[in-house]
Every structure is written in structure tokens, then in C-alpha cells.
C-alpha positions as CSV (number, residue, x, y, z in Angstrom):
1,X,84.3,87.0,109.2
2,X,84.9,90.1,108.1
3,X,87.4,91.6,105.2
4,X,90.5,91.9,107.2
5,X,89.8,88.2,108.8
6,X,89.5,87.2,105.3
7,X,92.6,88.8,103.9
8,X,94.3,87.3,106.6
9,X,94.3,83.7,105.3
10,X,95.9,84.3,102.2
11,X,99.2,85.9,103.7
12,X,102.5,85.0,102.4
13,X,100.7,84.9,98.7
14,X,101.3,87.1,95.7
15,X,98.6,89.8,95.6
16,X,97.1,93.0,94.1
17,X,95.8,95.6,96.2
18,X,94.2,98.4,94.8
19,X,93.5,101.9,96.1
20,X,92.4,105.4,94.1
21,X,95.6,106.1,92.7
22,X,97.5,103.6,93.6
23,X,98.3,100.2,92.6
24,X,100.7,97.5,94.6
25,X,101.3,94.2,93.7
26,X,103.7,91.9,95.6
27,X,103.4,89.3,98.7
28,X,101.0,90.0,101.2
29,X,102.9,90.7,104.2
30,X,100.7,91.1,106.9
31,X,97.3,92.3,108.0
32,X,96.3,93.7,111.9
33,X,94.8,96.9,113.1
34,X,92.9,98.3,109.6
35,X,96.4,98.2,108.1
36,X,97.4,95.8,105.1
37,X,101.2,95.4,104.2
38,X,102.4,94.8,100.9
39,X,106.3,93.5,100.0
40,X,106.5,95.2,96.7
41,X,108.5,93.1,94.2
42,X,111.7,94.6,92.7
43,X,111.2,95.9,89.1
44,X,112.5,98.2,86.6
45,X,110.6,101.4,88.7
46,X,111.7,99.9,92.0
47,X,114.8,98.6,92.2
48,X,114.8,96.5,95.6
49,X,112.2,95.0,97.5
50,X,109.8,97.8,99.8
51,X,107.3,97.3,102.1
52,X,104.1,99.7,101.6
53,X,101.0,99.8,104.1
54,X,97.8,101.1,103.0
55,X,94.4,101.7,105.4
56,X,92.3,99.7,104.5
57,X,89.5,101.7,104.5
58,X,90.7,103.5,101.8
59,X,91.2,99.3,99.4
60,X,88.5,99.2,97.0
61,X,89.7,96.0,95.4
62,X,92.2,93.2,96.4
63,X,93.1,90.1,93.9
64,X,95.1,87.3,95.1
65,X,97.2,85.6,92.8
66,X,97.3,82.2,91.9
């Protein structure tokens, strides 16, 4: 199994996924093809809900939440 395969099962579940520079936390929306998708959760910097891919070569950290 590798990393994406693993990612995989936890879809639908709150998330952080970390890149240099970057930080997204929100619902993991789906993973295929190297890409991971993130629904970003509305806050006082965003004020409705996005969707945000990132490669994932380029992750050097994901936490799922409980």
C-alpha cells in the first residue's frame, strides 16, 4: 500500500495537510492521480467553503483528525 492508497481510506474525514508554505485544513475530498483535494472550511480568512488540490509530491505531512 502505498501513501495515496493509504490517504485514501480516510476520505470524507477532517484533515491537515501540510506543504512548504502552505497549510490546509478541512475534509478530505478526494485522492487519484498524485493529486489530494482538500474542502477548506469557511473561516474568518475564507469566507465560504473552497476546494484546494495540492501534488502530492510536494505533502510532507498529513494529520487526520479525530
Amino acid at each position: 500500500m502505498n501513501f495515496l492508497e493509504a490517504l485514501n481510506t480516510f476520505m470524507g474525514r477532517m484533515s491537515e495537510v501540510v506543504q512548504p508554505g502552505q497549510f490546509l485544513q478541512g475534509r478530505l475530498a478526494s485522492v487519484s492521480n498524485g493529486l489530494v483535494t482538500v474542502q477548506l472550511v469557511s473561516s474568518n480568512y475564507i469566507p465560504t467553503t473552497q476546494e484546494v488540490t495540492a501534488i502530492s509530491d510536494n505533502i510532507t505531512f498529513v494529520r487526520i483528525l479525530p
